[in-house]
C-alpha positions in Angstrom: -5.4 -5.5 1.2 -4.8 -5.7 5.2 -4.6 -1.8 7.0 -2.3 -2.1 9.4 -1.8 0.8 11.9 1.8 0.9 13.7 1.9 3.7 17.1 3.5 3.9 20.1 4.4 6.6 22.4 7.4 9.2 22.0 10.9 7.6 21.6 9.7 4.0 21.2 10.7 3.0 17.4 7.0 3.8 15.7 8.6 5.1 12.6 11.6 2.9 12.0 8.7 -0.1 12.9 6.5 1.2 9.9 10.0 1.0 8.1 10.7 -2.4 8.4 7.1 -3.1 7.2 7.4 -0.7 4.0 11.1 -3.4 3.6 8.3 -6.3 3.2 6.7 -4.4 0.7 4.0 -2.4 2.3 2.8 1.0 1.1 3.5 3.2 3.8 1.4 6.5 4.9 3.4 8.6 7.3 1.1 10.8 9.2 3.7 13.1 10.5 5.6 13.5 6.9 2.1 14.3 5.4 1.5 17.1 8.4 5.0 18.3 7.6 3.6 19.1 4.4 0.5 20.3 4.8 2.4 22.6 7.1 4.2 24.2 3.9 1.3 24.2 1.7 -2.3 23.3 1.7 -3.2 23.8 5.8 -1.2 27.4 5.9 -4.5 29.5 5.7 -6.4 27.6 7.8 -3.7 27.8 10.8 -3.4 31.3 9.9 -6.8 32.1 10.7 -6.4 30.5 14.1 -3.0 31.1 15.1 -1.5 34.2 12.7 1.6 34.1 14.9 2.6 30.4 13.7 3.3 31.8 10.1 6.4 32.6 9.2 7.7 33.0 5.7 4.4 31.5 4.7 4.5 28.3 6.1 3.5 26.9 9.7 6.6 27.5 12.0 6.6 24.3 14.2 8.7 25.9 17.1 6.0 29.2 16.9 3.5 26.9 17.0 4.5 24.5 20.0 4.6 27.7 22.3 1.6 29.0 21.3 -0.2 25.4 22.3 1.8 25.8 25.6 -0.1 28.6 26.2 -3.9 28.0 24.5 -5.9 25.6 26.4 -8.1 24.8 23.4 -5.5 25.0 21.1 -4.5 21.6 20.5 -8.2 20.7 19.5 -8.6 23.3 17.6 -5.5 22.7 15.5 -6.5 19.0 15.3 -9.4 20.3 13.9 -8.0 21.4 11.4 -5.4 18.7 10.6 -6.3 15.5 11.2 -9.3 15.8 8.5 -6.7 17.0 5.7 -4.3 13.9 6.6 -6.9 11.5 6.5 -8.3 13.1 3.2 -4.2 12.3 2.1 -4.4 8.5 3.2 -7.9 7.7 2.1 -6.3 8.7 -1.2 -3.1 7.0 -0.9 -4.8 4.1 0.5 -7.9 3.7 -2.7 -4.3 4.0 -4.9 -2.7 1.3 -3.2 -6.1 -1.0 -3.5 -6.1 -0.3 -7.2 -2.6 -1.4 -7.7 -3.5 -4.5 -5.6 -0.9 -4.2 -3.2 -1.4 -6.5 -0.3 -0.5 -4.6 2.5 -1.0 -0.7 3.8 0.6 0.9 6.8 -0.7 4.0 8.4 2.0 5.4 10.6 -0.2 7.5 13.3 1.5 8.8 16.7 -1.9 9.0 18.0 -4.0 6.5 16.6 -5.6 4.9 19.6 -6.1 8.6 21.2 -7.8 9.6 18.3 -9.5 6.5 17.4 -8.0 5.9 14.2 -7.8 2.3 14.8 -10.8 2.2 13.3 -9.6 2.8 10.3 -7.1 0.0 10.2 -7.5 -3.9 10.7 -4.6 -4.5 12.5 -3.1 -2.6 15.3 0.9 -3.0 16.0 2.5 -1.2 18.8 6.3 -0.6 18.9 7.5 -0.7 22.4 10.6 -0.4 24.3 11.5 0.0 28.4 10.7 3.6 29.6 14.3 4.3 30.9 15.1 3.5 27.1 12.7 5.4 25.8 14.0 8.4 27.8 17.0 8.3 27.0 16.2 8.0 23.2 13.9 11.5 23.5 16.3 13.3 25.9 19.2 13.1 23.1 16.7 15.5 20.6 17.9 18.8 20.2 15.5 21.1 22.7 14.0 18.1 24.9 14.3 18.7 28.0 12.9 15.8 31.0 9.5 18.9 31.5 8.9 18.7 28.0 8.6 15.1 27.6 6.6 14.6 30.7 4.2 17.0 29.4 4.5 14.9 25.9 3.4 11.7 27.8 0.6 13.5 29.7 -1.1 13.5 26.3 -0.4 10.7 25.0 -1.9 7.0 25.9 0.9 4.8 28.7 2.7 2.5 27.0 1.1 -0.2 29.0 -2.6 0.8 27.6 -1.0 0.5 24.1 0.4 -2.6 24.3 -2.7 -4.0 26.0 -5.0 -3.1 22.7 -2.5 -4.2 19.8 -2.9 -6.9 17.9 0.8 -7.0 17.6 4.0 -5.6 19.5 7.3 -4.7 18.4 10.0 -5.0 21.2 12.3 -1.9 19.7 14.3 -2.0 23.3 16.8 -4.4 21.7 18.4 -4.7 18.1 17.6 -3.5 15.3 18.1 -7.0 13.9 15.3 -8.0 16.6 12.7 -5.9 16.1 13.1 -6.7 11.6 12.1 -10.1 13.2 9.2 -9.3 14.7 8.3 -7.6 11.8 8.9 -10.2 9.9 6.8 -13.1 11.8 4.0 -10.5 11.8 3.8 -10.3 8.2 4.2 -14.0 8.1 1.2 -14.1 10.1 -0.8 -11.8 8.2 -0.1 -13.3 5.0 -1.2 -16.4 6.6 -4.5 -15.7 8.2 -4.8 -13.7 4.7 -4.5 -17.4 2.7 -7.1 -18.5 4.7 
């Protein structure tokens, strides 16, 4: 079974990538949709214990929490902390599940994973990718976003340029939808190739 971890930066297509790949058959682990989770069940003590004001109604308010990150220096390592090892304790399950069932392909969808280093954990690194100004205007349309807040977004997170330099495969998402399936495609062609061999 070939890992295969899809990224890329706020706004460029990351999740609707992993999407087409899940279309080809992959098993897909959404890093966000198992935080989103964890959020409402088994991480609520521990965030408690650090941030008590992120809790409401007994699950992790994400707007409560954003502000509180604003303002804590150490916060967002400290709440990493106490995350990421509960969503990788998630896919190294969902991924030993997959291996049994003999699927051939596994897709980790990780906003992060170069920053965190959680290529290691995959062999195959695709980057979704689109122009900056399109990118912008993507993230500008979400309800809240405001041109401060997604600089400071992007101040965390790798350039695109970086990304694109250390994939092993990138999906041009600037253009159609019918474009970037394409891409998709050829790259599991390519896999499944190199896979024969």
């Amino acid at each position: 079974m070939i890992v295969i971890g899809v990224t890329g930066s706020i706004g460029m297509g990351k999740s609707t990538t992993a999407r087409l790949f899940a279309a080809h058959g992959a098993v897909l682990h959404d890093a966000d949709a198992v935080v989103h989770a964890l959020y409402r069940g088994a991480a609520v003590p521990r965030v408690a214990e650090r941030f008590p004001d992120a809790i409401l109604d007994d699950t992790v308010d994400r707007g409560r929490l954003s502000n509180l990150l604003a303002a804590d220096p150490n916060g967002l390592a400290a709440l990493e902390a106490i995350v990421h090892p509960m969503v990788q304790a998630v896919e190294a399950e969902r991924m030993e599940a997959a291996r049994r069932e003999g699927r051939a392909m596994f897709v980790v969808d990780v906003p992060l994973l170069l920053e965190t280093g959680a290529e290691r954990r995959v062999d195959v690194v695709v980057v979704a990718s689109a122009p900056a100004e399109i990118q912008a205007a993507r993230v500008l349309e979400r309800p809240g976003m405001t041109p401060a807040r997604l600089e400071a977004i992007l101040a965390r997170q790798m350039p695109d340029a970086e990304k694109r330099r250390r994939a092993h495969f990138i999906v041009d998402t600037g253009g159609s939808k019918e474009a970037a399936a394409h891409a998709v495609a050829d790259i599991v062609r390519a896999l499944a190739a190199k896979a024969a061999t």
